[in-house]
C-alpha positions in Angstrom: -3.5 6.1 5.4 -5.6 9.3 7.0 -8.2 11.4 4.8 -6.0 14.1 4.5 -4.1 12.3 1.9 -6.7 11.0 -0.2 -6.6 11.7 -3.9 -2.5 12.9 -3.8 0.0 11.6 -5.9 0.4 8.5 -4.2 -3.3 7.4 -4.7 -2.9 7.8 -8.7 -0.2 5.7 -8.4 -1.5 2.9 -5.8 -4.6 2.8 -7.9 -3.3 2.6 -10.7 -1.2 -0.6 -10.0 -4.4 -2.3 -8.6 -6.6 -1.3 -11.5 -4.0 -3.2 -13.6 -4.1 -6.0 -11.0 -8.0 -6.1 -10.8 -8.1 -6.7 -14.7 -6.4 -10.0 -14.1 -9.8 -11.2 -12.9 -7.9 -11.2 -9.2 -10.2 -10.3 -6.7 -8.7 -6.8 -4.7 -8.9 -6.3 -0.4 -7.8 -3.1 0.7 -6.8 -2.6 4.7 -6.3 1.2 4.3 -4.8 0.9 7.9 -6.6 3.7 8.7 -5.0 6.7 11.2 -6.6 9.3 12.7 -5.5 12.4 14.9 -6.7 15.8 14.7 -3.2 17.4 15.5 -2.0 16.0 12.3 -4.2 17.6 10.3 -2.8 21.0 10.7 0.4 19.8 9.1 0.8 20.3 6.0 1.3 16.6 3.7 -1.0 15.8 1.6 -0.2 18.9 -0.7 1.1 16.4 -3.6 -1.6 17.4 -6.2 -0.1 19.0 -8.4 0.1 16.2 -10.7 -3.3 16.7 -11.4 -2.3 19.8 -13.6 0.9 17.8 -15.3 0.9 16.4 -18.9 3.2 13.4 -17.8 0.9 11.7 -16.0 -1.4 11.7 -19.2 -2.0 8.6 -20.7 -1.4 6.2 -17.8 -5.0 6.2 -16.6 -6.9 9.0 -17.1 -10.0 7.8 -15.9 -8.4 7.5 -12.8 -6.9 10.8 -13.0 -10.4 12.5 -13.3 -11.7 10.7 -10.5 -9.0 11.7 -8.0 -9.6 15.2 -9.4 -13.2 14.7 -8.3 -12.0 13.8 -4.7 -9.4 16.4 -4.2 -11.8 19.2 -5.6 -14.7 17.6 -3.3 -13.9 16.2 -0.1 -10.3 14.4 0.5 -11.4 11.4 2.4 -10.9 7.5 2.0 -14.6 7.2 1.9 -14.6 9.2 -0.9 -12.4 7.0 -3.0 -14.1 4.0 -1.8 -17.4 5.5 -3.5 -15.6 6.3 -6.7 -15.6 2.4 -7.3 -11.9 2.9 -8.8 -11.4 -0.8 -8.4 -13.9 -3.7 -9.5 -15.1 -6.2 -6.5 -12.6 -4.9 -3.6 -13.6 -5.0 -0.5 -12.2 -2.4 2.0 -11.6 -2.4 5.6 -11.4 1.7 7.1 -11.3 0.3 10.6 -9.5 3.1 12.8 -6.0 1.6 13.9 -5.0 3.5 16.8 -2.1 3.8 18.5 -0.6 0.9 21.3 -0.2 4.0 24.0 -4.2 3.7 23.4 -4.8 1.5 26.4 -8.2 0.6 25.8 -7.8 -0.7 21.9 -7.0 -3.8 20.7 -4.9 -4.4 18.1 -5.1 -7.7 17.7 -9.0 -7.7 17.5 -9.1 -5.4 15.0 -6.8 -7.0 12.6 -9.0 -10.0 13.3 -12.0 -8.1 11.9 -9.8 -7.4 8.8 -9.1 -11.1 7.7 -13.0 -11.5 8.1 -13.8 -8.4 5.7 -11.1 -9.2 3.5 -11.5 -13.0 3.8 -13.0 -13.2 -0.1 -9.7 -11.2 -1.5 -7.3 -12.9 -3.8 -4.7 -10.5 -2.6 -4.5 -7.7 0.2 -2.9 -4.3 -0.3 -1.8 -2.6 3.2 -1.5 1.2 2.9 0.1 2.1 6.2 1.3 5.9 6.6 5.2 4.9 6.9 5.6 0.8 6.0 7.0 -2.1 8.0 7.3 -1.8 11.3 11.0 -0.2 12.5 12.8 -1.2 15.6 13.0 2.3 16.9 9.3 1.8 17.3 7.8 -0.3 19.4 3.4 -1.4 19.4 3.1 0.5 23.0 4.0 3.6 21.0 2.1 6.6 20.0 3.5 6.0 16.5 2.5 2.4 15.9 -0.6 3.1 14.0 1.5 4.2 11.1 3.0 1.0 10.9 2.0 -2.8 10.0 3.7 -5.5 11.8 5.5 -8.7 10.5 3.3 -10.8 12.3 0.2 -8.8 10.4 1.7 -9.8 6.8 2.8 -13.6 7.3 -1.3 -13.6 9.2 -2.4 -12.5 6.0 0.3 -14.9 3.6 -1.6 -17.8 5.8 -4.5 -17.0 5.1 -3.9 -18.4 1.3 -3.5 -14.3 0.3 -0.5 -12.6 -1.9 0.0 -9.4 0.3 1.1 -6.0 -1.3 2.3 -3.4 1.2 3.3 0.0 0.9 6.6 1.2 2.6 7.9 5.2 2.7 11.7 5.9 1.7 13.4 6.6 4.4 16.4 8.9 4.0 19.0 6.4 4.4 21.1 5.2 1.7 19.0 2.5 -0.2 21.2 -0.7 0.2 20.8 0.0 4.8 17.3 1.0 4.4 16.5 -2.0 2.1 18.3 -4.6 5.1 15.5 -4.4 7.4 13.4 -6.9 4.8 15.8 -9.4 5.0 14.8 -10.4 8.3 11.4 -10.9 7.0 12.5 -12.6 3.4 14.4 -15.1 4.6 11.6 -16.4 7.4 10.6 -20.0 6.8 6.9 -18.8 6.8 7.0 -17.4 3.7 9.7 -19.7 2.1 7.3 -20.7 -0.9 6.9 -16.7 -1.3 7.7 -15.2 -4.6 8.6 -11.1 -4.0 8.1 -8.5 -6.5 9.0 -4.6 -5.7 8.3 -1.8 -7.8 9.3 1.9 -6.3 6.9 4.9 -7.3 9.2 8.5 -6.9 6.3 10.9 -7.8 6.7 13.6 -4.5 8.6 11.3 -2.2 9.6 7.9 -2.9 7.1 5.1 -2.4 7.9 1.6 -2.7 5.5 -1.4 -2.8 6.2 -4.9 -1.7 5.0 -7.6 -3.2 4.5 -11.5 -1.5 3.1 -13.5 -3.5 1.2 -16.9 -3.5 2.4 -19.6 -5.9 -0.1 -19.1 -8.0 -0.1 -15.6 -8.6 3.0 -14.6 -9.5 2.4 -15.3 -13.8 -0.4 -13.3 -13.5 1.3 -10.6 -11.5 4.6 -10.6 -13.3 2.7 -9.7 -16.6 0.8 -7.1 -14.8 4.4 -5.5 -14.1 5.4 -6.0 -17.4 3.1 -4.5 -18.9 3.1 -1.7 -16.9 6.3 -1.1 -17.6 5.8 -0.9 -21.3 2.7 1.7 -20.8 3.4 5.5 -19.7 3.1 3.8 -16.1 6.9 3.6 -16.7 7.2 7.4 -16.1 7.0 7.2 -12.4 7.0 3.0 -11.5 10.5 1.1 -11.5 11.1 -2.1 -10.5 13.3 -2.7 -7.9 15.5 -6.0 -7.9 14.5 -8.2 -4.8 17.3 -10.3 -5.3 19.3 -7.4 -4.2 17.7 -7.0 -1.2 18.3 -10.9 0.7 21.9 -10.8 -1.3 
C-alpha cells in the first residue's frame, strides 16, 4: 500500500469487507505493508476514483463512501484513513517495508514489530501493492516491498490469527495464475486452515485471501453471505477455493 492510493476504489472495497467483519465483534489488525518511493509517485495509479461520482456503488456503505470522499478531496494518505476511524478497535501498523536491495533494513525485524502491534487482533488483513510473493522476485530485490512472503502469513496463522491478504490479478489466465497458492494451501502448517476467497473487479481485479482459524470461519462465512445478499454483490464474488488445490 503507498499514500498515493489511499481513498481509490480499492479502499471502498477493502473497507467495506472489514467493516462487515468488525461488526462480528472480531477485533481488526491492519499491516498496510507500507511502500514508499518518490519515483513512483509521478506515475499515474491511484486515479480509480471515479466511483465516487457512480450511483452503483450506492447503498453498499455510504458512510464509507463519504469518508473516502473526504480523503481523496483532502489529503490521499494512509494516515488519513487511519484517522477516519473507518473500522472499530483496529490496530494498524504503517511501518515503511522497504526494499531487500536496501542493505541496511531488516525485514525480519520489522515484521517482528508487526506481530507486537497487532498481537491483540483477532484477524490480520495484509494490503501489499501486488500479493504473495512470485518466484520471478526474489527478497534481495528492489521489488520486494510490494510483496508479503509465505513465511510472513503461516508467522501470522501461528500466532493464533485468521490472515486476510490482498493479491493483484495478474494477466494470466485465471486457472495458472490461481496455481501458485497451491504450494501454500496444501502446507501442513496451515492444515487445520479453512480458506475463503472473494475477488473485487472494480478498476482492476483484486482478490482477497482468506485463512482462517477454526473458530472463525461461522462467523466469517455469514459475513460473506451476507454480503452477498447486500448491493456488496455488485462488485464482490466469491471465488471457489476448492478450485484452486483441485
Amino acid at each position: 500500500m503507498q499514500d498515493r492510493y489511499a481513498g481509490d476504489v480499492g479502499d471502498f472495497g477493502k473497507f467495506g469487507l472489514l467493516r462487515n467483519i468488525a461488526g462480528t465483534g472480531l477485533k481488526i489488525g491492519i499491516n498496510w505493508y507500507r511502500s514508499y518511493k518518490p519515483e513512483e509517485h509521478k506515475k499515474g495509479d491511484g486515479k480509480y476514483i471515479g466511483y465516487l461520482y457512480d450511483k452503483s456503488f450506492l447503498g453498499c456503505d455510504d458512510e464509507l463512501l463519504e469518508s473516502l470522499r473526504s480523503v481523496v478531496e483532502s489529503d490521499r494518505s494512509i494516515a488519513a484513513l487511519e484517522g477516519e476511524n473507518l473500522i472499530p478497535n483496529a490496530r494498524y501498523y504503517s511501518e515503511i517495508l522497504k526494499p531487500g536491495n536496501d542493505s541496511i533494513f531488516s525485514r525480519d525485524l520489522w515484521f517482528e514489530k508487526s506481530q507486537e502491534v497487532l498481537a491483540d487482533s483477532d484477524i490480520i488483513f495484509c494490503d501489499p501493492d501486488n500479493g504473495l510473493l512470485v518466484k520471478s522476485v526474489s527478497l534481495n530485490s528492489s521489488k520486494s516491498d510490494k510483496y508479503i512472503t509465505e513465511k510472513e502469513l503461516l508467522s501470522y496463522y501461528g500466532m493464533g490469527k485468521s490472515v486476510i491478504f490482498y493479491n493483484h490479478r495478474s494477466r494470466e489466465k485465471e486457472a495458472v495464475y490461481l496455481r501458485r497458492f497451491v504450494p501454500l494451501m496444501e502446507g501442513h502448517e496451515l492444515r487445520n486452515a479453512k480458506w475463503k476467497a472473494l475477488k473485487f473487479a472494480r478498476g482492476s481485479v483484486r482478490d482477497y485471501f482468506f485463512i482462517l482459524q477454526p473458530p472463525h470461519v461461522n462467523p466469517l462465512e455469514a459475513v460473506i453471505s451476507d454480503m452477498m445478499k447486500s448491493n456488496w454483490n455488485k462488485h464482490f464474488s466469491i471465488m471457489d477455493v476448492r478450485k484452486i488445490a483441485g
